[in-house]
C-alpha positions in Angstrom: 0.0 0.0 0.0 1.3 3.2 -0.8 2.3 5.5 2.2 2.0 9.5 2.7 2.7 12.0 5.4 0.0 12.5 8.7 2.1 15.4 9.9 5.4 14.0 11.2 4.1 10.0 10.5 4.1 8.3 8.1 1.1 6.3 7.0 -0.4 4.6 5.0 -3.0 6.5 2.3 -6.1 4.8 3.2 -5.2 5.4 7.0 -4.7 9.1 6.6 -8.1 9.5 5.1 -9.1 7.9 8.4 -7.1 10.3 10.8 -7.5 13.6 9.0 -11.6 12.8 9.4 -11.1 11.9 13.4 -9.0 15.2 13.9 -11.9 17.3 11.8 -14.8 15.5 13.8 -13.0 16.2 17.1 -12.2 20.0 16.3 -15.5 20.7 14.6 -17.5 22.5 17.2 -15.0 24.5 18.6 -13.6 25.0 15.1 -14.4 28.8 14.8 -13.5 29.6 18.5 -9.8 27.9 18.1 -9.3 29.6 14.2 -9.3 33.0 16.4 -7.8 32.4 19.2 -5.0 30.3 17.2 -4.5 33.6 15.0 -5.6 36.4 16.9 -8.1 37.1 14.5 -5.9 37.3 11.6 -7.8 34.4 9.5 -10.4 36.8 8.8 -8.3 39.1 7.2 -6.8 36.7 5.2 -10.2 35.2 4.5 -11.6 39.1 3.4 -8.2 39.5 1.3 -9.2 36.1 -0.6 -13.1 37.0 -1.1 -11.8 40.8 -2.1 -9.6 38.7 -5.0 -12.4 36.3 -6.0 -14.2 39.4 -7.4 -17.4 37.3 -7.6 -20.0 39.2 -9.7 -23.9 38.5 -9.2 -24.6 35.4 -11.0 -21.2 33.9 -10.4 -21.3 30.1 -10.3 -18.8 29.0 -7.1 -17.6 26.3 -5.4 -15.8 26.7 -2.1 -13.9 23.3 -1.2 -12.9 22.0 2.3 -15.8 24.8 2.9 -15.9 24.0 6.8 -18.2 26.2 9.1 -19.0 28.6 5.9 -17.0 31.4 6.1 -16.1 31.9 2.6 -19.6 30.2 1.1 -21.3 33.0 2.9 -19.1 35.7 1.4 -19.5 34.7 -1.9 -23.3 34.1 -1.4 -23.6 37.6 -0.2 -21.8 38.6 -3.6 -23.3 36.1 -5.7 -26.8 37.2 -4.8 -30.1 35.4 -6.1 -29.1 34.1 -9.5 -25.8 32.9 -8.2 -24.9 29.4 -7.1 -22.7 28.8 -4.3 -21.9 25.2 -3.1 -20.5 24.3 0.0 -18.7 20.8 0.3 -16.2 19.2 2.4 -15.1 15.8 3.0 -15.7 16.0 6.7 -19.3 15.4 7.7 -18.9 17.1 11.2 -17.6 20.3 10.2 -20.6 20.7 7.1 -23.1 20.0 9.6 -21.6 23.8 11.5 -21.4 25.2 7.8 -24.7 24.2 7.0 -26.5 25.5 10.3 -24.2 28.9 9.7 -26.0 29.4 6.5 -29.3 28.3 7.8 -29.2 30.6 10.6 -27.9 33.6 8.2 -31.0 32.9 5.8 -28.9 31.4 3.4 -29.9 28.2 1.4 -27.0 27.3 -0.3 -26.6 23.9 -1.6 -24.1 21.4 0.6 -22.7 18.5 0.0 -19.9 16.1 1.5 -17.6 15.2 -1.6 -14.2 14.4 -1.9 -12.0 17.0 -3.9 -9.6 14.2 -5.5 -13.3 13.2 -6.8 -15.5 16.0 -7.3 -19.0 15.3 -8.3 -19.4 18.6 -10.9 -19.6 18.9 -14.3 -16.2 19.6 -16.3 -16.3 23.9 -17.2 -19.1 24.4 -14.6 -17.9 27.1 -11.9 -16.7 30.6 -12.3 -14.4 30.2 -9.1 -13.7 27.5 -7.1 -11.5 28.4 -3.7 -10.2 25.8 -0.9 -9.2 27.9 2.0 -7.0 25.8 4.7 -7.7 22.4 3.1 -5.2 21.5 0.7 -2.7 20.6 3.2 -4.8 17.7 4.5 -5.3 16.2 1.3 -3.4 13.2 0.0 -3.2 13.7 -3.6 -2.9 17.2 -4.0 -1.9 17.3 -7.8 -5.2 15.1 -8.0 -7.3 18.0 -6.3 -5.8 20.9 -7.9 -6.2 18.6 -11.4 -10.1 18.5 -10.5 -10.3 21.9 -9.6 -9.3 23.3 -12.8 -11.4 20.7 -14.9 -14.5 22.1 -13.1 -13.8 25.8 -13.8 -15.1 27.6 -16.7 -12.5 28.7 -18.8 -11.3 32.3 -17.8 -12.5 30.8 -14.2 -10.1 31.2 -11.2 -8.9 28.8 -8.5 -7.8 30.6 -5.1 -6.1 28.8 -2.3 -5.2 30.1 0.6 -3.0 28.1 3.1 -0.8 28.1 5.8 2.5 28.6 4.0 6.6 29.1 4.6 7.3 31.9 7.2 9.7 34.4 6.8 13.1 32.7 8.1 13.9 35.7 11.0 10.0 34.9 12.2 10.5 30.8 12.0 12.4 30.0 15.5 9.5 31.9 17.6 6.4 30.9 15.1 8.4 27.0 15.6 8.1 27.9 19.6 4.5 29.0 18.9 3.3 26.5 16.9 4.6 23.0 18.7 4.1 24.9 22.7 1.2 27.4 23.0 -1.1 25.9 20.2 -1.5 22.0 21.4 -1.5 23.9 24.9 -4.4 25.7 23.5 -6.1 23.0 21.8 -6.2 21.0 25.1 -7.6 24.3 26.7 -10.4 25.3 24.7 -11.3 22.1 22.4 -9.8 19.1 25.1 -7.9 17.6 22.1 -4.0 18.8 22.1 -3.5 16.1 19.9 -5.2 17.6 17.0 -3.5 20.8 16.8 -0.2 19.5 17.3 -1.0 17.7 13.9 -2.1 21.4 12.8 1.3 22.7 13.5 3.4 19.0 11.6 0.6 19.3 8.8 2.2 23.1 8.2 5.4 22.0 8.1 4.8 19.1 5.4 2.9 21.5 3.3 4.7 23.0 0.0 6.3 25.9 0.4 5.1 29.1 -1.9 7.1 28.2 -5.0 6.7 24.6 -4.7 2.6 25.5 -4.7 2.9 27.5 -7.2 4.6 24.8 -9.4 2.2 22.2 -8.6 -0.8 24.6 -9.9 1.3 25.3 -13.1 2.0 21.3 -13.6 -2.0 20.8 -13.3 -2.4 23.2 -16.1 -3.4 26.4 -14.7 -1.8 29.5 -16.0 -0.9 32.7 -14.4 -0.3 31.5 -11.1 0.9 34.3 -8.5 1.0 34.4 -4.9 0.2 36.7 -2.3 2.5 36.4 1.3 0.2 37.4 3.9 1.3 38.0 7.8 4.8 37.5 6.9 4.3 34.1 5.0 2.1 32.4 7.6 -0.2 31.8 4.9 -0.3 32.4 1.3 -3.2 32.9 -1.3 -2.1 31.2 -4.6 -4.6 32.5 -7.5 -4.3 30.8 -10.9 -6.6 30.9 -13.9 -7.7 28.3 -16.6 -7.5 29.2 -20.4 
C-alpha cells in the first residue's frame, strides 16, 4: 500500500483519510473559536483578502472546497446574490453539519454537500471560481485535487487557495516555539484535544512551500499563477486561472 505523510508520521493513504476525518470530527465544534484564538483574529483578514480577489459578480457560479463552518460560502453568497450558485462541500461530515446550520441561521440556502475533492462530483467547465481555503494541506493527492479543480472551472475561471505557507526565516524559530508549545496547549484548553492541533502545526510543516505551490498549480495546467504572502508568510493565497 502506498504511504504518505500525517504530519510528522508516516502512514499509510487509506489510513490518513481515516485520521485527518477523526482530527476534523474532534475539532468541529470548537472550530471557529480555536481559528481565532489560534491567529488572533488574523484568518479573517486573510479570509476578506481572498473573497476581495475572487471578485465574484452576481450570477457567479462557485464552489468553495474543504468549505468548513461557511466562512467563505457566505461571502460569496452575499456577492453572488439570487441568480448565483454557491456550493459548499467538504469531505468532513462534522464540520458541514456547522457550515450548514451557519447558512441556515444567516437565511442562506445554499446547496451542501460532503464530496471528496480528488473526486468532485461537478460537471467539467461548470464554476466561475472554485476556492479551498485551509484544506489543501490535508489532502493526500494534491496534484489530484488541484487537477479537478481546474477541470470544473469555466475557462477564464479562477482557483484561489489560501493556506498556511513558509514563514519568513527571521519569524521561524518563535512561530516553531508557537506552533509545537502554545497551540497544542491551547487545543487542550479550549477544544480538550491537544492532539489535533499538534498535527495542525506537523501538517504546516509538510505542506509546500510558496514556489513549490505555485509549481504544482502550473504542472495541473493552470496559468498565471501568483502568490500573495500574507502576515509574513504564515499563509499564502495562490490565485491561478484556466484558459
Amino acid at each position: 500500500m502506498t504511504q504518505t505523510h500525517f504530519g510528522y508520521q508516516t502512514v499509510d493513504e487509506e489510513d490518513k483519510v481515516h485520521k485527518v476525518a477523526e482530527v476534523f470530527h474532534s475539532v468541529a465544534a470548537k472550530y471557529d473559536v480555536m481559528n481565532d484564538l489560534m491567529s488572533a483574529g488574523l484568518h479573517r483578514v486573510w479570509k476578506a483578502f481572498t473573497i476581495a480577489q475572487a471578485g465574484i459578480r452576481p450570477g457567479f457560479k462557485v464552489l468553495d472546497i474543504a468549505g468548513g463552518t461557511g466562512d467563505l460560502a457566505m461571502a460569496f453568497s452575499k456577492k453572488a446574490g439570487p441568480t448565483g450558485e454557491v456550493w459548499l462541500t467538504d469531505i468532513n461530515e462534522s464540520m458541514l453539519r456547522v457550515g450548514r446550520d451557519r447558512l441556515l441561521n444567516n437565511g442562506l440556502a445554499n446547496p451542501v454537500l460532503l464530496c471528496d475533492a480528488e473526486r468532485l462530483p461537478f460537471p467539467d467547465n461548470y464554476f466561475d471560481r472554485v476556492s479551498v481555503a485551509f484544506g489543501l494541506r490535508n489532502m493526500t493527492h494534491k496534484d489530484a485535487a488541484l487537477a479537478e479543480m481546474r477541470r470544473v472551472l469555466k475557462p477564464g475561471g479562477k482557483l484561489l487557495v489560501l493556506e498556511f505557507s513558509k514563514v519568513w526565516e527571521p519569524l521561524k524559530k518563535p512561530y516553531d516555539v508557537y506552533s509545537f508549545s502554545v497551540l497544542p496547549w491551547l487545543g487542550k484548553k479550549i477544544a480538550n484535544d491537544a492532539d489535533s492541533y499538534r498535527y495542525l502545526a506537523e501538517s504546516i510543516r509538510m505542506h509546500p512551500d510558496q514556489d513549490t505551490l505555485k509549481k504544482l498549480m502550473e504542472d495541473a495546467g493552470l496559468e498565471r499563477v501568483q502568490y500573495f504572502n500574507l502576515t509574513a508568510g504564515v499563509a499564502a493565497l495562490h490565485t491561478g486561472i484556466k484558459f
